[in-house]
Backbone as CSV, one residue per row, in Angstrom:
resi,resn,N_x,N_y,N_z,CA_x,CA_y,CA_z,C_x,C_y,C_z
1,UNK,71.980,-25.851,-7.321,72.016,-25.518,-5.898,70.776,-24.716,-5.527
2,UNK,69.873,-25.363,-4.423,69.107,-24.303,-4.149,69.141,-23.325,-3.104
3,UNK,68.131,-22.333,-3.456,67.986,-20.936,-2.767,67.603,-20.961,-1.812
4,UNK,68.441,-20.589,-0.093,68.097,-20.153,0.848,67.920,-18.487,1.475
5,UNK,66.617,-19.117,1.454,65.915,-17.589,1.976,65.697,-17.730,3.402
6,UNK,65.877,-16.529,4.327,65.035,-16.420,5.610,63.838,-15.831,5.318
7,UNK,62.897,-15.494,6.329,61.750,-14.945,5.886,61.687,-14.298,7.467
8,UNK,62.272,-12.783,7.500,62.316,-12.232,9.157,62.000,-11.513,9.173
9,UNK,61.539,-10.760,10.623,60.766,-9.728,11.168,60.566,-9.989,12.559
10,UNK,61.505,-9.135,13.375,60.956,-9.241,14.653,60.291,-8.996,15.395
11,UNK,59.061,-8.565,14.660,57.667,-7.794,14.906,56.755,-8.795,14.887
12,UNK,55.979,-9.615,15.626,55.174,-10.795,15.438,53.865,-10.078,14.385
13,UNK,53.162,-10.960,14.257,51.743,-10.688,13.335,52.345,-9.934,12.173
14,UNK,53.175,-10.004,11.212,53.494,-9.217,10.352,53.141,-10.425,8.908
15,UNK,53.387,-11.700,9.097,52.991,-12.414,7.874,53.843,-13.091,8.075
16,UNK,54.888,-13.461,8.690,56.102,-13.953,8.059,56.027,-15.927,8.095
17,UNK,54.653,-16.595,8.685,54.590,-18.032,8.358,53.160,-17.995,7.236
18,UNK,52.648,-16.711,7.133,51.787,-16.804,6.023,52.675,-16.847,4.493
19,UNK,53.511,-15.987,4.430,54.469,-15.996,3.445,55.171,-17.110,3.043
20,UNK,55.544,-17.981,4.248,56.734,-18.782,4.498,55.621,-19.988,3.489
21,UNK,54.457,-20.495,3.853,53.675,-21.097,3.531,53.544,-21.252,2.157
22,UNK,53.155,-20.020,1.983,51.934,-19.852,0.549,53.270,-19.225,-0.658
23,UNK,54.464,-18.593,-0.215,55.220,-18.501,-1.030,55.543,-19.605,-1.303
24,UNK,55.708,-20.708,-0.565,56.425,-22.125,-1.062,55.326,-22.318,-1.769
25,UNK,53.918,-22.780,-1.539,53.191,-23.481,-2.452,53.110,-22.566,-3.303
26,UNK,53.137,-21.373,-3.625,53.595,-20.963,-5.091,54.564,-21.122,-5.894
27,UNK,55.700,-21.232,-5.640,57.016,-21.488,-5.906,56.693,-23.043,-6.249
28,UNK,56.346,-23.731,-5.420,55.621,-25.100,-6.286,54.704,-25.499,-7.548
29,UNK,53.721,-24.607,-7.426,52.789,-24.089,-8.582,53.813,-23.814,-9.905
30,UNK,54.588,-23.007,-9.686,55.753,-22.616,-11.272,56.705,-23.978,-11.060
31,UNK,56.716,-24.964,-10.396,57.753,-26.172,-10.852,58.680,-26.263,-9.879
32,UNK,58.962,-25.382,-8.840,59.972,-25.756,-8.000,59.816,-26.913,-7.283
33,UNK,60.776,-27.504,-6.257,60.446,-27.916,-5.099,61.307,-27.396,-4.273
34,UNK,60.329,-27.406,-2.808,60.666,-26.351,-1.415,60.590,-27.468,-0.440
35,UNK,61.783,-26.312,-0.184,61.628,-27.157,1.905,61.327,-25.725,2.880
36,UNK,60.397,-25.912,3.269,60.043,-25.291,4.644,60.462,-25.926,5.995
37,UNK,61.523,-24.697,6.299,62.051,-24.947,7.372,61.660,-24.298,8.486
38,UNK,60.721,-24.544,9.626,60.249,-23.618,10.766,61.476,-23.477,12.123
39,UNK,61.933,-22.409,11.792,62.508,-22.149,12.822,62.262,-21.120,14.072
40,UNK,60.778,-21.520,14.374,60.095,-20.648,15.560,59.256,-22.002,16.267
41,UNK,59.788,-21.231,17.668,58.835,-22.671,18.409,57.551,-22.616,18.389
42,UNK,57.207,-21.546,18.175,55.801,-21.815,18.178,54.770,-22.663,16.916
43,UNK,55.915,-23.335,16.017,55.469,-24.418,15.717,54.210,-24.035,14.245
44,UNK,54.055,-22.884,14.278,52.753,-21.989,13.613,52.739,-22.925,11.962
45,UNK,54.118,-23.297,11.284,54.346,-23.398,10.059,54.098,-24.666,10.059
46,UNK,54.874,-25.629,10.757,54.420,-26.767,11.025,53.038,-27.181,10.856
47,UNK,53.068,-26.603,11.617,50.768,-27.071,11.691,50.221,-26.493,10.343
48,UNK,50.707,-25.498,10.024,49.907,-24.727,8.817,50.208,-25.702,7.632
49,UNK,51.570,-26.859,7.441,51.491,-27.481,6.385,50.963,-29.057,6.647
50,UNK,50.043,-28.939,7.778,49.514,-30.169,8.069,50.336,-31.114,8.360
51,UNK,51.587,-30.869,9.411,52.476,-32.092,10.164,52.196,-31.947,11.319
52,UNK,51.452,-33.199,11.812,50.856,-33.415,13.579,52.593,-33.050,14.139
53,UNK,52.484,-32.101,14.655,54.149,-32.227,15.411,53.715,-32.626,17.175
54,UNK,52.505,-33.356,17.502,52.529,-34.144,18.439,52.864,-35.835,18.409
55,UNK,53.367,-36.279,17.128,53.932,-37.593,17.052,55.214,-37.289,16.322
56,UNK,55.644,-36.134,16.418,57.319,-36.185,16.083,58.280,-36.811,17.210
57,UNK,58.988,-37.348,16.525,60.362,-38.091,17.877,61.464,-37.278,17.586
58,UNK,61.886,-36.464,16.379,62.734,-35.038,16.241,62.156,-34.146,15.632
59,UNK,62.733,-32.909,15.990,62.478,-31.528,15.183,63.529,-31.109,15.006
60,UNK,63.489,-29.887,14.538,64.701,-28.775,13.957,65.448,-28.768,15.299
61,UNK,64.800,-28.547,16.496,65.460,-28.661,18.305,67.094,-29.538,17.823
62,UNK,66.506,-30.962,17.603,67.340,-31.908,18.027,68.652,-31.759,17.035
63,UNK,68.108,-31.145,15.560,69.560,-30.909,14.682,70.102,-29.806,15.319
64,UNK,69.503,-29.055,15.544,70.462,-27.896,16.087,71.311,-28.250,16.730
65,UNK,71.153,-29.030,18.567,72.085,-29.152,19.629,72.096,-30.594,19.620
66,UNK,72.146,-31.360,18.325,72.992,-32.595,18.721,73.629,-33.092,17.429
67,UNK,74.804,-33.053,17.885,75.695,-33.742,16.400,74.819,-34.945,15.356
68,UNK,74.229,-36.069,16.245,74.213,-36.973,15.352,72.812,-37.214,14.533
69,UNK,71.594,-35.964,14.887,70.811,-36.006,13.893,71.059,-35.345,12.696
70,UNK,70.635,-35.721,11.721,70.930,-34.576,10.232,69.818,-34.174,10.299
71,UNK,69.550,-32.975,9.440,68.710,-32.561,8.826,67.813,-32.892,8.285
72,UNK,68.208,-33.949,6.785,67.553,-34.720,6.175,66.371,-35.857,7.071
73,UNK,66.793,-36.289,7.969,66.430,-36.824,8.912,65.390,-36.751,9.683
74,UNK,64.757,-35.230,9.612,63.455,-34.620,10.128,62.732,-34.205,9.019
75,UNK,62.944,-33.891,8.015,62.074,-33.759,6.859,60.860,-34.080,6.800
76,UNK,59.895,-34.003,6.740,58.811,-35.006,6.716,57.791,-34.095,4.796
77,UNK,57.272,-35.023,4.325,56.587,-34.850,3.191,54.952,-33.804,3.594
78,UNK,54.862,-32.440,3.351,53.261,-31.729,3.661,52.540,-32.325,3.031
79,UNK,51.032,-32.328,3.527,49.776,-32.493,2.396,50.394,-32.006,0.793
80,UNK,51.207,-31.022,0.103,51.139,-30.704,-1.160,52.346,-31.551,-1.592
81,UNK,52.338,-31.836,-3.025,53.303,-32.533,-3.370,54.680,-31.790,-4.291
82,UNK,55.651,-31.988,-3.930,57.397,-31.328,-3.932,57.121,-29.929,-2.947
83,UNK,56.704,-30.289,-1.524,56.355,-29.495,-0.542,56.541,-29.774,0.710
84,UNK,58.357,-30.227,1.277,58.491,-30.347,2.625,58.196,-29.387,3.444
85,UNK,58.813,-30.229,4.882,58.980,-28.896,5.900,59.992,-29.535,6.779
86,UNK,60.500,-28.796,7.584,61.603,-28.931,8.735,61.117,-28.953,9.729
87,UNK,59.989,-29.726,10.598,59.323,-29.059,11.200,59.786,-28.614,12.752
88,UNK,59.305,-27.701,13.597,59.379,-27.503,14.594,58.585,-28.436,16.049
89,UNK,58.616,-27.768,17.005,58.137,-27.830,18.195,58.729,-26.977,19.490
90,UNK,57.882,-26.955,20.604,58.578,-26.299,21.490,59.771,-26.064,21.739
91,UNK,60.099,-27.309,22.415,61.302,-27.457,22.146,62.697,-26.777,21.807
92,UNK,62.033,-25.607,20.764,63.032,-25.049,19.989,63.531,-23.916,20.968
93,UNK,62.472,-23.966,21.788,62.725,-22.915,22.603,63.921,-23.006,23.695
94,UNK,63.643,-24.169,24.127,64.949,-24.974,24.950,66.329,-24.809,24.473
95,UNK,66.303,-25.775,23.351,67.469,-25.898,22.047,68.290,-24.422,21.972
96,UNK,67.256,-23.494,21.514,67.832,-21.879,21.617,68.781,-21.484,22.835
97,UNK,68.462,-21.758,23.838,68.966,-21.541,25.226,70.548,-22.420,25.436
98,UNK,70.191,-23.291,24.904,71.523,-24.339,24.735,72.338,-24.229,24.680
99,UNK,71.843,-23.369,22.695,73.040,-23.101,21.690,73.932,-21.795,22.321
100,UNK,73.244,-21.038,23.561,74.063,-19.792,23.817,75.594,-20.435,24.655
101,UNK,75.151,-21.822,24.486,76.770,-21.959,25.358,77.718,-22.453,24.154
102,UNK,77.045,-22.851,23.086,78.087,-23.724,21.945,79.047,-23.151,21.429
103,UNK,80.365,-24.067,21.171,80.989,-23.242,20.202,80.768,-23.097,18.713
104,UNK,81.080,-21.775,18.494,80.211,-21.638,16.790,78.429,-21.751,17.082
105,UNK,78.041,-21.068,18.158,76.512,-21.236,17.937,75.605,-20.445,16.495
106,UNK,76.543,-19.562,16.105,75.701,-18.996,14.959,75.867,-19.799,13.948
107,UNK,76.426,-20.460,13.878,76.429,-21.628,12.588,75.927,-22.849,12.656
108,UNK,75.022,-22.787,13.859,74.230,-24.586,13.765,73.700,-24.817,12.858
109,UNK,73.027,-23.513,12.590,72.043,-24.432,11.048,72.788,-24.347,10.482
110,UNK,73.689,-23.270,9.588,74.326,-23.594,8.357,75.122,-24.728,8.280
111,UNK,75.907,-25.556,9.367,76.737,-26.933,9.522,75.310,-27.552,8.837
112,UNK,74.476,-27.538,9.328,73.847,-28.451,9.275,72.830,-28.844,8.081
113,UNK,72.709,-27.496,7.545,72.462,-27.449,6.076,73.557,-27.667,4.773
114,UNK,73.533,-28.471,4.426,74.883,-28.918,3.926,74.407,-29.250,2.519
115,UNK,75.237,-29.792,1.705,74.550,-29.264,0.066,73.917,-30.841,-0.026
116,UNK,74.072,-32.116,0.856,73.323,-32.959,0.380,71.507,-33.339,0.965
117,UNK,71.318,-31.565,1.416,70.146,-31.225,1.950,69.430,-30.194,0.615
118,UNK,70.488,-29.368,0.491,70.502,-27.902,-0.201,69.530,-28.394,-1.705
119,UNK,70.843,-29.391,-2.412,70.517,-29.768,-3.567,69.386,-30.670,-4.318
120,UNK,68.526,-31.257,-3.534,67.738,-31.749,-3.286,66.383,-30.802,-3.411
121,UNK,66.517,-29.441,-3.367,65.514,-28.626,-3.573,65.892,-27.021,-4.491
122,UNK,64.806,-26.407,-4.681,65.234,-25.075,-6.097,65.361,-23.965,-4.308
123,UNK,64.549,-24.252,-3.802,64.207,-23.143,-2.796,63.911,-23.803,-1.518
124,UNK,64.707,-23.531,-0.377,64.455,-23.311,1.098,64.470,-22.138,1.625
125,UNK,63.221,-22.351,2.329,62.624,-21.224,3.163,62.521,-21.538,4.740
126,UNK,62.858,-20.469,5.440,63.290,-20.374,6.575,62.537,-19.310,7.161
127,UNK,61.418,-20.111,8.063,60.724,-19.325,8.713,61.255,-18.764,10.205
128,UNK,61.295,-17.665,10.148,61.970,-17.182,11.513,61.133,-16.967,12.738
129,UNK,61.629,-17.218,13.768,60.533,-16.036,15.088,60.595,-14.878,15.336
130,UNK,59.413,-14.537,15.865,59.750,-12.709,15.959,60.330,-12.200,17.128
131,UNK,61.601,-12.711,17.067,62.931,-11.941,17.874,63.962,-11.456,16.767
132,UNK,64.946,-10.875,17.378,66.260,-11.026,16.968,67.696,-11.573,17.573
133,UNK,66.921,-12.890,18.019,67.548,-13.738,18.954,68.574,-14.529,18.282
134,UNK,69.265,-15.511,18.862,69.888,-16.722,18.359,69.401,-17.550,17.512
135,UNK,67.930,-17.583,17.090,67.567,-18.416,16.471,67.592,-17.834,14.908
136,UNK,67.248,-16.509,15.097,67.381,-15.291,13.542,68.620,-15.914,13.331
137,UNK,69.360,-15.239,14.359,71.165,-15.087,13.687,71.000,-16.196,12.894
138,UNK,70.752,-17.024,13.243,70.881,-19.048,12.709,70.862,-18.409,11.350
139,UNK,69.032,-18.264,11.111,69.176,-18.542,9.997,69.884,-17.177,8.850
140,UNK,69.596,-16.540,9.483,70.513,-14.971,8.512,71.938,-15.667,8.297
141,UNK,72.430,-16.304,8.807,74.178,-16.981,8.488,73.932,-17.780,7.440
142,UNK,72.811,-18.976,7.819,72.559,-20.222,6.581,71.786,-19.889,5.397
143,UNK,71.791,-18.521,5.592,70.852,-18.214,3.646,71.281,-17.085,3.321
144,UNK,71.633,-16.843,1.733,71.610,-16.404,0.770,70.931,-15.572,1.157
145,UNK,69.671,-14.997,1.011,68.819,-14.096,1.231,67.417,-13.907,2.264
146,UNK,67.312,-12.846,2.833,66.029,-12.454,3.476,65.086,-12.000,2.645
147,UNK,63.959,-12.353,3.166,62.545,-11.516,2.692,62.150,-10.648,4.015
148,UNK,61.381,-9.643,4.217,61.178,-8.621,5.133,59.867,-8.703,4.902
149,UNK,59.258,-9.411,5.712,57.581,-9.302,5.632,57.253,-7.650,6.874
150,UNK,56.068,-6.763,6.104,56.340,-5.227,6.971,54.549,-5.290,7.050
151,UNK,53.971,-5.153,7.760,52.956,-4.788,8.283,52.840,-2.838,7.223
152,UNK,51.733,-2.385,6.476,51.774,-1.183,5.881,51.031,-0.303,7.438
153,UNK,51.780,-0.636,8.396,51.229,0.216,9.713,52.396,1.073,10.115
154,UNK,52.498,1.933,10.740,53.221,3.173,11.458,54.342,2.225,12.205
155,UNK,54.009,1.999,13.251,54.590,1.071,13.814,55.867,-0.177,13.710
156,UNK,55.044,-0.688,12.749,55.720,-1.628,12.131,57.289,-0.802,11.315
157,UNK,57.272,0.309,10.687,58.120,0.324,10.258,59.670,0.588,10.614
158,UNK,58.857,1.159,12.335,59.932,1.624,13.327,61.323,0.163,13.235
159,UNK,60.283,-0.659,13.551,61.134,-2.300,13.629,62.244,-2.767,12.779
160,UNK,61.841,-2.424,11.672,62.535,-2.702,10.433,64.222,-2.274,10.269
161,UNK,64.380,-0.740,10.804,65.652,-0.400,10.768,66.478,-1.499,11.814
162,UNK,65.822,-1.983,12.899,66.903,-2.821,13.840,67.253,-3.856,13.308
163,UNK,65.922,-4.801,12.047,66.589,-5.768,11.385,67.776,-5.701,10.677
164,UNK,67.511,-4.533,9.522,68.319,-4.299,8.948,70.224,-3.912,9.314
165,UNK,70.005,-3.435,10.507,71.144,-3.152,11.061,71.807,-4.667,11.454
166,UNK,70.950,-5.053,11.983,71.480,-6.972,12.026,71.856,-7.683,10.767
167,UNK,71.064,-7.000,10.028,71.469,-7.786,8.416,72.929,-7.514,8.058
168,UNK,73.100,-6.152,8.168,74.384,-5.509,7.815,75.393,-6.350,8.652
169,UNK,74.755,-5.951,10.284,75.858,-6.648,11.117,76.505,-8.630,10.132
170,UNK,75.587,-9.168,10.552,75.727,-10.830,9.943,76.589,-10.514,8.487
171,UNK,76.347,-9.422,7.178,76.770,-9.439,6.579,78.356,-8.944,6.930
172,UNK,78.987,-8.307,7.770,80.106,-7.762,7.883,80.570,-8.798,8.372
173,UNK,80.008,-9.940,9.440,81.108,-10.738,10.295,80.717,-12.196,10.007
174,UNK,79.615,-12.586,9.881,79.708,-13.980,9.367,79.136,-14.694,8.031
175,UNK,78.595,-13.744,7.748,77.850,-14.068,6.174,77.920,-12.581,5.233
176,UNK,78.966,-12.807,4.378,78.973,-11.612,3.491,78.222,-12.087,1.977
177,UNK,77.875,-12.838,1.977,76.817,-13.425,0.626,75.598,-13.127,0.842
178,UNK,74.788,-12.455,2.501,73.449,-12.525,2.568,72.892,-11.091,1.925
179,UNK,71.864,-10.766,1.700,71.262,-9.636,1.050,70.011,-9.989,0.695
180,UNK,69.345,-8.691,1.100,67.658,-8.475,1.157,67.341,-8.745,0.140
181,UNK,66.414,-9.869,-0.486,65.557,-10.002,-1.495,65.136,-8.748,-1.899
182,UNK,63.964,-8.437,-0.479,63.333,-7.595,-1.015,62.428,-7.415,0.631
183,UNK,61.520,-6.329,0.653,60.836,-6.379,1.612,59.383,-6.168,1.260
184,UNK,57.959,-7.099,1.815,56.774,-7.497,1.157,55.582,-6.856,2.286
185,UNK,55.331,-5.677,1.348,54.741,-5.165,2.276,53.063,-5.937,2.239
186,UNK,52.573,-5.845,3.407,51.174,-7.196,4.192,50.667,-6.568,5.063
187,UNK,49.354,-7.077,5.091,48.167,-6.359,5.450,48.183,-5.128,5.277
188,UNK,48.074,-4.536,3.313,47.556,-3.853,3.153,46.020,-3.261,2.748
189,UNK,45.895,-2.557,2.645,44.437,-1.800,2.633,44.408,-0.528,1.598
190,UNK,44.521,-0.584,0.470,44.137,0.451,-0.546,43.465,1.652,-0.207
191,UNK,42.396,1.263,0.483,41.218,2.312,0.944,41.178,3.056,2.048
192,UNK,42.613,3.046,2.482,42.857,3.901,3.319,44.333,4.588,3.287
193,UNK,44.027,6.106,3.892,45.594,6.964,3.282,46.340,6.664,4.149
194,UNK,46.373,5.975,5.349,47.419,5.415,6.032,48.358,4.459,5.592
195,UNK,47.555,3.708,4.587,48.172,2.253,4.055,48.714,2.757,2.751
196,UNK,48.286,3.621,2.303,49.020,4.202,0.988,49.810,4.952,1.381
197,UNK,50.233,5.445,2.689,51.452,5.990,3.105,52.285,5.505,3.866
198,UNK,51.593,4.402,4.426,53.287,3.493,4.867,53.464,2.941,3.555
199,UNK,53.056,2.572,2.426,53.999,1.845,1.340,54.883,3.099,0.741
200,UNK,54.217,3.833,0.690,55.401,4.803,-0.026,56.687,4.770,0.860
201,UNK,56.360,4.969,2.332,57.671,4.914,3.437,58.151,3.832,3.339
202,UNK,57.811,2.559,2.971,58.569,1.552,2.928,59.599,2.118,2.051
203,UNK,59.367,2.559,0.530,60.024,2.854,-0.372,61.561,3.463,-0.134
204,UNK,61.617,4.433,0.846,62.446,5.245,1.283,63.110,5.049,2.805
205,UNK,63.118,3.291,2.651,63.815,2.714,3.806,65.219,2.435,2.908
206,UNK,65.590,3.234,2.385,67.400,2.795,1.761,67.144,2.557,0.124
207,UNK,67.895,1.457,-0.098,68.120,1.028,-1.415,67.658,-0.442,-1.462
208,UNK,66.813,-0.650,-0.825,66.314,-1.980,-0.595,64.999,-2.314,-1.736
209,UNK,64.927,-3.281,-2.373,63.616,-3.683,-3.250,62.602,-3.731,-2.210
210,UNK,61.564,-2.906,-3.139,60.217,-3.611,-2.493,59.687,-4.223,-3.404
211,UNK,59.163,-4.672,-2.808,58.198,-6.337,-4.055,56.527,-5.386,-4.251
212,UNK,57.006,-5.563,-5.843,55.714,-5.037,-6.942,54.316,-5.561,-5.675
213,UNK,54.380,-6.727,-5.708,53.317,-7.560,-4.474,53.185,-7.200,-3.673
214,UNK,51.937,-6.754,-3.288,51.547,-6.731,-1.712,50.391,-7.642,-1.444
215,UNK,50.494,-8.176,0.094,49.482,-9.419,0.150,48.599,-8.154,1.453
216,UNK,47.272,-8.207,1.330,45.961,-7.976,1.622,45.478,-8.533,2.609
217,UNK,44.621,-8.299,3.564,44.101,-9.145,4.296,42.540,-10.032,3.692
218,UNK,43.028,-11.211,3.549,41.929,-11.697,2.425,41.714,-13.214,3.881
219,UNK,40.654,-12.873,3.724,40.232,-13.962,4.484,40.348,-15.280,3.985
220,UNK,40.465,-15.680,3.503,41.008,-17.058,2.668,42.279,-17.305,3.288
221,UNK,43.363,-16.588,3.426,44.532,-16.492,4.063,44.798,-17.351,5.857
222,UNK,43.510,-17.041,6.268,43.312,-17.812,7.208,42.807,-18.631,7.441
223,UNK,41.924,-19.043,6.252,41.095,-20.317,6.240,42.353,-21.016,5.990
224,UNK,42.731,-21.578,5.149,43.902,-22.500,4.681,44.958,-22.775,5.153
225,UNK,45.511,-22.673,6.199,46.114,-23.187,7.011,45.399,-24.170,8.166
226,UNK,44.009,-24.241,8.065,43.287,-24.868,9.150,43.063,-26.214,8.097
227,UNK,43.270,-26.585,6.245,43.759,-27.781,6.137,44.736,-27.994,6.061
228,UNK,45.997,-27.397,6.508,47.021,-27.861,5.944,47.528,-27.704,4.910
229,UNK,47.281,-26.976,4.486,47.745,-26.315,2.603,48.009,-24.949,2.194
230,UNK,48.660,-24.643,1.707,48.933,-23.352,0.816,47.951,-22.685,0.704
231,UNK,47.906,-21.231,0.131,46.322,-20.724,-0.294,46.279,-21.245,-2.035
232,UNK,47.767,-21.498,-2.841,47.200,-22.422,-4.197,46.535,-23.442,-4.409
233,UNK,46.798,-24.147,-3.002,45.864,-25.553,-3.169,44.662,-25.608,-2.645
234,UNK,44.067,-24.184,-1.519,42.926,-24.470,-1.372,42.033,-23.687,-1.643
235,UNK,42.478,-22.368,-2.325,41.358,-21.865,-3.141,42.019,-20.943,-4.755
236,UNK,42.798,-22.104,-5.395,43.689,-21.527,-6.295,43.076,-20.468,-7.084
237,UNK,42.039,-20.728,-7.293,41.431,-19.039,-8.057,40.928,-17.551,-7.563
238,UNK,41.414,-17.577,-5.896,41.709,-16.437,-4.743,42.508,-15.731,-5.516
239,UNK,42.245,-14.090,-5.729,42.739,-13.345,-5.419,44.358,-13.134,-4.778
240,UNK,43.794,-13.749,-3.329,45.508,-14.291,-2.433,46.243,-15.088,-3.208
241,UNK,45.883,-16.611,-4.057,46.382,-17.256,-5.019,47.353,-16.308,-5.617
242,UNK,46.701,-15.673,-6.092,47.258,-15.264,-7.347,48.368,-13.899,-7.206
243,UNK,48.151,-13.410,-5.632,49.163,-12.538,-5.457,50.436,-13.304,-5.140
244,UNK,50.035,-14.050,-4.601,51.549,-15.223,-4.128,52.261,-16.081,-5.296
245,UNK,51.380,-16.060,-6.742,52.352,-16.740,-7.643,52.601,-15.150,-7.912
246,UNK,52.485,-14.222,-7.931,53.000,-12.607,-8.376,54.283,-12.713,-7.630
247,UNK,54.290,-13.055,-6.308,55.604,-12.848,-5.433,56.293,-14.177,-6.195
248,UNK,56.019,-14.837,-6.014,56.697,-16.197,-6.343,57.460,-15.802,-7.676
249,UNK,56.890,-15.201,-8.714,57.666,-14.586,-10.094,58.718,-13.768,-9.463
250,UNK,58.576,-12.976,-8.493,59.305,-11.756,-8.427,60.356,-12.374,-7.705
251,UNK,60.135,-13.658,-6.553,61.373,-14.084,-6.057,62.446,-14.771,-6.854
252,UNK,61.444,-15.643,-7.920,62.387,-16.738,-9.168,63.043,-15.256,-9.725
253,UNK,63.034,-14.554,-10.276,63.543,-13.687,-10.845,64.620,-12.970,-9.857
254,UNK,64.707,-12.761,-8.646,65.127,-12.390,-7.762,66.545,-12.735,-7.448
255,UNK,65.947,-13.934,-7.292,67.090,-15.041,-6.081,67.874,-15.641,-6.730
């Protein structure tokens, strides 16, 4: 059975489709296979694994608010190989609005993730948007576990307690199996005492793991999504490479 992860933060610019990305193509690199599932309209993950989502005829939209697409059904194969995605489009934004009238709207995805989707892969990843809207709830119900991508800024950490309080919430009333991986602290900076003091504060956000890993702002990070690929496949001997098979160990071990 494979591992569903969300990957949330309702703080935009924090990492969370850089992660969503390059953790899968690491997690590929050690032997898995992943499905990347974008569940933000803005479509960011999609494009980053090289699927034109201007000749899609469905997205994640259409499983959500209509019985008779599946899942399986939108899948489409990324540039890397044992490296789907779910992909998005606008759309999702609509779809979201929909689901506030459905019955059982917090469980669209999980109906719809069903084990002859599940099993088919070691790891699905679930890229979230940066709300804590209907579309989070989705996926915090349909996975096993979150990752907490945290910006090592002041700011950023304010955010974090409201997730978490949502985590708890979803865990008390509709998903008591979910629980924090871990939280990955991004865009850090060594060389400065600000960034060496929000990681320590991460530390002393509860009883929550933080991941040995921290990802850097490495310019490579942004090149590689402009082909369509992971940062393993397009500059596997990066630095970034090599922090993301570090996370990728720490999640197999994890999850």
């Amino acid at each position: 059975m494979g591992k569903v992860i969300a990957i949330a933060n309702q703080k935009g610019g924090v990492g969370k489709t850089t992660c969503a990305i390059n953790l899968g193509g690491a997690l590929v690199e050690l032997g898995a296979k992943v499905l990347c599932l974008d569940l933000d309209p803005q479509a960011n993950l999609s494009v980053g694994l090289g699927i034109d989502i201007t000749k899609l005829e469905r997205s994640i939209a259409d499983v959500l608010v209509d019985d008779d697409v599946s899942l399986a059904s939108i899948v489409r194969s990324s540039k890397t190989e044992r490296l789907d995605c779910a992909p998005a489009t606008i759309d999702l934004s609509a779809a979201e609005v929909e689901l506030f009238t459905a019955i059982g709207r917090e469980m669209a995805l999980k109906d719809k993730l069903g084990e002859e989707v599940i099993q088919r892969y070691d790891f699905v990843l679930i890229d979230c948007p940066p709300t804590l809207g209907l579309l989070t709830v989705n996926a915090l119900v349909a996975a096993q576990g979150v990752i907490i991508p945290v910006q090592t800024q002041y700011y950023a950490l304010k955010g974090v307690a409201a997730l978490l309080k949502m985590v708890r919430t979803v865990q008390a009333r509709l998903n008591p199996d979910l629980r924090v991986v871990g939280i990955l602290p991004t865009f850090y900076d060594s060389r400065t005492i600000l960034g060496r003091e929000m990681l320590d504060s991460l530390k002393d956000l509860g009883d929550h793991n933080v991941f040995h890993t921290v990802i850097r702002q490495w310019i490579k990070l942004g090149e590689a999504p402009t082909a369509g690929v992971p940062i393993t496949k397009y500059d596997a001997r990066s630095d970034a490479a090599k922090s993301f098979l570090e996370l990728a160990r720490e999640v197999t071990a994890l999850a």
